[in-house]
C-alpha positions as a Python dict, from the first residue, in 0.01 Angstrom:
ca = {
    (1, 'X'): (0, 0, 0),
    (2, 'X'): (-190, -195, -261),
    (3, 'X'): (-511, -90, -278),
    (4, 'X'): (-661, -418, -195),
    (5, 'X'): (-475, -440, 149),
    (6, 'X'): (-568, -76, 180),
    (7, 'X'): (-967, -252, 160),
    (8, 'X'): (-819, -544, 401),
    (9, 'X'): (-828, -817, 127),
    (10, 'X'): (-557, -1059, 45),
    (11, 'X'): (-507, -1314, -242),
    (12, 'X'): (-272, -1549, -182),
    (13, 'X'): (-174, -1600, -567),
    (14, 'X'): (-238, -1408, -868),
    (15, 'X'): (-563, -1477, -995),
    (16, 'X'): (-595, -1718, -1370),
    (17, 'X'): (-675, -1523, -1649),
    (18, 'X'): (-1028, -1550, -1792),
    (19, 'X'): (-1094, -1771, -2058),
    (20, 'X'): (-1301, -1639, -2414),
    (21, 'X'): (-1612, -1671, -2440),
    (22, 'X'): (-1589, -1683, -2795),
    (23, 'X'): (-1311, -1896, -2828),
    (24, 'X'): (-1509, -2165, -2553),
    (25, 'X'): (-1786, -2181, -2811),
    (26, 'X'): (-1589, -2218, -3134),
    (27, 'X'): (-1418, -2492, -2977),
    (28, 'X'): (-1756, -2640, -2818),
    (29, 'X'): (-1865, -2650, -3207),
    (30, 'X'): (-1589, -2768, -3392),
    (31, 'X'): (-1381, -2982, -3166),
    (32, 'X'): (-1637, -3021, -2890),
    (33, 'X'): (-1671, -3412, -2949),
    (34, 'X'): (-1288, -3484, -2791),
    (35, 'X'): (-1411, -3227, -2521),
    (36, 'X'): (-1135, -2943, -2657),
    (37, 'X'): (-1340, -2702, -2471),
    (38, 'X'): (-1368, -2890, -2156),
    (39, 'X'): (-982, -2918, -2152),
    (40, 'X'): (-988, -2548, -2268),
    (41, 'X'): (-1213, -2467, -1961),
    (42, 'X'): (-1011, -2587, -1729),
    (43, 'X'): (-1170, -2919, -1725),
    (44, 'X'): (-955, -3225, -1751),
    (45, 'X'): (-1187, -3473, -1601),
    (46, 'X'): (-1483, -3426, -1785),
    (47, 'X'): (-1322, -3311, -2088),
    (48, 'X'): (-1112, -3688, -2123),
    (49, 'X'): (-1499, -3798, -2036),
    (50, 'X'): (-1607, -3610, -2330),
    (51, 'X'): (-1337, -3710, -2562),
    (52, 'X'): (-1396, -4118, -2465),
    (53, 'X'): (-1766, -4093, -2537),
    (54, 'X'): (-1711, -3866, -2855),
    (55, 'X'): (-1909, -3604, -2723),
    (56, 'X'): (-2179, -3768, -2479),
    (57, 'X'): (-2269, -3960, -2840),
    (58, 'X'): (-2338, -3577, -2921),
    (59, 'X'): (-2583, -3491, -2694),
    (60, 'X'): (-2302, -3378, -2422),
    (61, 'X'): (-2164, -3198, -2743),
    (62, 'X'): (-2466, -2968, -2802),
    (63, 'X'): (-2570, -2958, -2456),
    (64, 'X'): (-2243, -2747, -2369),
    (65, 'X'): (-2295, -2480, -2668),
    (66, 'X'): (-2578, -2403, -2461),
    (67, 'X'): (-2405, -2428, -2144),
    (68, 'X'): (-2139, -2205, -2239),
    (69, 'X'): (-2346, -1937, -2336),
    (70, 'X'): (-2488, -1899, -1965),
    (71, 'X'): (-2489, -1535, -1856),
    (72, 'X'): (-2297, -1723, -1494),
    (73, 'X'): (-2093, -1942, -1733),
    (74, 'X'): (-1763, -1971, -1552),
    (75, 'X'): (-1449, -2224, -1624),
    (76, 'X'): (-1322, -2526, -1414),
    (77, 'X'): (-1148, -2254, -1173),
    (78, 'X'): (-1489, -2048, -1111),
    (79, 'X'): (-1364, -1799, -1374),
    (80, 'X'): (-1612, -1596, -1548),
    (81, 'X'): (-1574, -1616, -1931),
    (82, 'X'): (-1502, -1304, -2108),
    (83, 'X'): (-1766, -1164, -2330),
    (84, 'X'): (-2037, -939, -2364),
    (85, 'X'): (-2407, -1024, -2274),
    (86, 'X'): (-2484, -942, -2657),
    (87, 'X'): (-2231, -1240, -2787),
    (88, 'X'): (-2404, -1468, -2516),
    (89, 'X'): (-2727, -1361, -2727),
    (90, 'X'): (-2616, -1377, -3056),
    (91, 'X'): (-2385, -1768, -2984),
    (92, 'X'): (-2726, -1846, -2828),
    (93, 'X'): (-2914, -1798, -3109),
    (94, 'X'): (-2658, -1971, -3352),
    (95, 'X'): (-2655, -2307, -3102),
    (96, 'X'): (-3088, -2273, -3107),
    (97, 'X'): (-2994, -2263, -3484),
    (98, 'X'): (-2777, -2537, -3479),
    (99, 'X'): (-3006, -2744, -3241),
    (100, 'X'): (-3346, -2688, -3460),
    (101, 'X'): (-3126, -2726, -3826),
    (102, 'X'): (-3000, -3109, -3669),
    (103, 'X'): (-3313, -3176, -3516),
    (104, 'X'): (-3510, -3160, -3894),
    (105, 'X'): (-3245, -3342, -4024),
    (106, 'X'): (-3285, -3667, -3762),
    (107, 'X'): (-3664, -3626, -3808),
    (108, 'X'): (-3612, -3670, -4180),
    (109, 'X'): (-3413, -3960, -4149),
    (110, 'X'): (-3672, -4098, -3929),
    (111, 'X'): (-3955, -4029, -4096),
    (112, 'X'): (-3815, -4147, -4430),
    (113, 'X'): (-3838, -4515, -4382),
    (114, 'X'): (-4186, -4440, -4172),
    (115, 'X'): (-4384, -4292, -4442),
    (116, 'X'): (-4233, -4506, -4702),
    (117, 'X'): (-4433, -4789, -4502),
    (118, 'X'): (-4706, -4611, -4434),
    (119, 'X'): (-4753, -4567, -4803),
    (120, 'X'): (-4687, -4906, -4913),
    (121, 'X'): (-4906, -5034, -4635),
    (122, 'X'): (-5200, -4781, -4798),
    (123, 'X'): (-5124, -4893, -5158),
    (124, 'X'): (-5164, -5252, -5018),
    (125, 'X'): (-5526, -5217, -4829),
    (126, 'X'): (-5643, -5006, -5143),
    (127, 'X'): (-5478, -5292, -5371),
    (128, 'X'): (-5703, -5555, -5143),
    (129, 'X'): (-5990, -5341, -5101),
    (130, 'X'): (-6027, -5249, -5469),
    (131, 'X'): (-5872, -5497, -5704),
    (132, 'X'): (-5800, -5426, -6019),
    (133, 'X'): (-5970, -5622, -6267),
    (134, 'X'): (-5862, -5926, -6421),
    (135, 'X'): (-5773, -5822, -6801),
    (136, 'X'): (-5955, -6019, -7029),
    (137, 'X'): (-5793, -6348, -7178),
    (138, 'X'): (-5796, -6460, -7542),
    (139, 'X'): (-6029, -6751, -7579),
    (140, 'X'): (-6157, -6916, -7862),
    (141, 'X'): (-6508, -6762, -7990),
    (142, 'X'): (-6786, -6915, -8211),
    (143, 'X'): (-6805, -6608, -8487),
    (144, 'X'): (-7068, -6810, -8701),
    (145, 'X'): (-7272, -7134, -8757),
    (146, 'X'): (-7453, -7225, -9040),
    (147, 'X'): (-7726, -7567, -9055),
    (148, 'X'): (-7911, -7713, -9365),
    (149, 'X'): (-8177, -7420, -9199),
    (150, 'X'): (-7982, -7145, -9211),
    (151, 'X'): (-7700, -7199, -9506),
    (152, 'X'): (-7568, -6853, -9521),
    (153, 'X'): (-7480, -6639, -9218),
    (154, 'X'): (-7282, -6333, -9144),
    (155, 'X'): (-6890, -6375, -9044),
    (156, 'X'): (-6672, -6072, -8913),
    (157, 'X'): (-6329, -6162, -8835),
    (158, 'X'): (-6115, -5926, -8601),
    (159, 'X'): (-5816, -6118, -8647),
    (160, 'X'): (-5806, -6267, -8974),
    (161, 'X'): (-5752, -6649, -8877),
    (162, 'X'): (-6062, -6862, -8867),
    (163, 'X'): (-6085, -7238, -8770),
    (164, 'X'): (-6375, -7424, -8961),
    (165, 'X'): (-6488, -7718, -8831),
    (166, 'X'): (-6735, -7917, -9049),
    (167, 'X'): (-6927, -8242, -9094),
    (168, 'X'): (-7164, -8305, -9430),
    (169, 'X'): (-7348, -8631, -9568),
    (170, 'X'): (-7285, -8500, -9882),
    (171, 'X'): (-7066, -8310, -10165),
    (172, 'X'): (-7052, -7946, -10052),
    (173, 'X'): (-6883, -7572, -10122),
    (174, 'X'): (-6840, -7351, -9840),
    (175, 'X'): (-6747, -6981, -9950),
    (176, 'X'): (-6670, -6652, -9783),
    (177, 'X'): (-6848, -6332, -9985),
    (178, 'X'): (-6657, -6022, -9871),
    (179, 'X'): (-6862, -5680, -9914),
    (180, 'X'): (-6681, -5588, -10165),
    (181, 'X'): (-6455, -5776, -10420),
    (182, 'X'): (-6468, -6174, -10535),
    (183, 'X'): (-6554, -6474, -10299),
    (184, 'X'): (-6313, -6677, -10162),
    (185, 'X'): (-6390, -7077, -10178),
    (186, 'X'): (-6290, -7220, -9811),
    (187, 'X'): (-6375, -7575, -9849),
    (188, 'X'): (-6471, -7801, -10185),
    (189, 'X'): (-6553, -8186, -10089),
    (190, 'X'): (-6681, -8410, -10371),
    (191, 'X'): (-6854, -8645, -10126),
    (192, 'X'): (-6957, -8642, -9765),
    (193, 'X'): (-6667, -8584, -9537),
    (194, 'X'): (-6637, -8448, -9134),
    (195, 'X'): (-6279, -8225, -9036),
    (196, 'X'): (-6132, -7874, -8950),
    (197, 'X'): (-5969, -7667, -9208),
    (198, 'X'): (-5824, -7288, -9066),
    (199, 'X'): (-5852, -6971, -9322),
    (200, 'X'): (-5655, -6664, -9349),
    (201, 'X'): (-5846, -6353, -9491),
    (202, 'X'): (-5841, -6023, -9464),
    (203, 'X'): (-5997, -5841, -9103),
    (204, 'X'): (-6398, -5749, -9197),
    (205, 'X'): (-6746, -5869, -9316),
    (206, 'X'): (-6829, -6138, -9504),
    (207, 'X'): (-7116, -6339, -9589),
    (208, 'X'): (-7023, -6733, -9524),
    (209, 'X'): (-7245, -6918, -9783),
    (210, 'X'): (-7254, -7322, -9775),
    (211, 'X'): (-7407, -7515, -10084),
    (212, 'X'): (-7429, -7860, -10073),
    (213, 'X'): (-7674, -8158, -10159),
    (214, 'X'): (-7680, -8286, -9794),
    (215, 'X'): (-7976, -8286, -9579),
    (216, 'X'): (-7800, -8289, -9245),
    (217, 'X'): (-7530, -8108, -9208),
    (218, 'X'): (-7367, -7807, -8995),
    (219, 'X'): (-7036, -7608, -8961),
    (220, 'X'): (-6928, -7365, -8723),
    (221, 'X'): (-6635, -7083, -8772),
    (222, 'X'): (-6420, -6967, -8460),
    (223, 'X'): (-6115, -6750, -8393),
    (224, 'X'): (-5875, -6719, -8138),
    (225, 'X'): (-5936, -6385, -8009),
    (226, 'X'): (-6061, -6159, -7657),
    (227, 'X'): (-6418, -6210, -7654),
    (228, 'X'): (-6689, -5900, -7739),
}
């Protein structure tokens, strides 16, 4: 007599074999978003429902490699799954793994965007509560002006290029002394004339002497130039 009739218990079939713990994860992992492990598990229904919505949209996906790893974990036929308590710990620790490794890679996607905003949305307030300032434009500058009371002034040129403008009641020679070396003769009228006349020189000092036999007179030197 079998020794569970002996006991006085009867089965009416032969019971299913147990399904792998092991193997139930694996699949839960790799092929766990068209619900292979559900169908593996002895769960049609829910596994087609797994495959249709490609996993739960993955969140039925990694809530099973949780599931699975359930110390009362049993299949669609209330079949325990074969494996030791200490592969339950150790596929437990590789889903946690798993869970925390996917959940820093969402929060970097996430964040990405976010902080790139919140730093453009700093460098903006700073930009409006601290403006840079406006760089300085070239303008043109009044370098030297000489009158029938004051005939020779100092001239420095930064640039070179000087516009004279003039106007004398008389014959008159305008010259520019540098500090060192010959003068060089700007302007020679023979009687009394008004106008502009530009000069190219060398960058530096110079003395800008006028000599003429007018009594009223005046002429003023500029250059095109940042001002200072």
């Amino acid at each position: 007599m079998p020794p569970t009739e002996q006991y006085g218990l009867f089965f009416e079939g032969e019971l299913l074999p147990m399904r792998s713990l092991r193997t139930a994860w694996l699949l839960a992992l790799c092929l766990g978003f068209i619900g292979a492990d559900r169908f593996y598990l002895r769960r049609p229904v829910t596994g087609t429902l797994k495959l249709l919505t490609l996993g739960g949209f993955g969140i039925w996906w990694l809530i099973d490699l949780f599931r699975i790893t359930r110390e009362y974990a049993a299949d669609g036929a209330s079949m325990p799954l074969a494996g030791t308590n200490s592969l339950r710990r150790r596929l437990r620790m590789a889903s946690t793994v798993l869970a925390a490794a996917l959940g820093g890679a969402v929060f970097c996607i996430i964040a990405a965007p976010v902080t790139g905003t919140l730093t453009a949305t700093v460098t903006a307030m700073n930009a409006l509560l601290n403006p840079a300032p406006t760089p300085p434009v070239k303008e043109w500058v009044t370098i030297a002006e000489a009158s029938a009371a004051e005939p020779a002034v100092p001239v420095v040129t930064v640039t070179g290029r000087l516009h004279i403008e003039y106007a004398f009641t008389g014959p008159a020679v305008v010259y520019l002394q540098p500090v060192k070396g010959p003068a060089l003769t700007v302007l020679s009228l023979i009687k009394a004339r008004s106008g502009a006349t530009g000069v190219t020189l060398p960058q530096g000092s110079y003395t800008l002497t006028v000599s003429t036999t007018g009594k009223a007179w005046r002429l003023m030197a500029e250059e095109y130039r940042i001002p200072g």
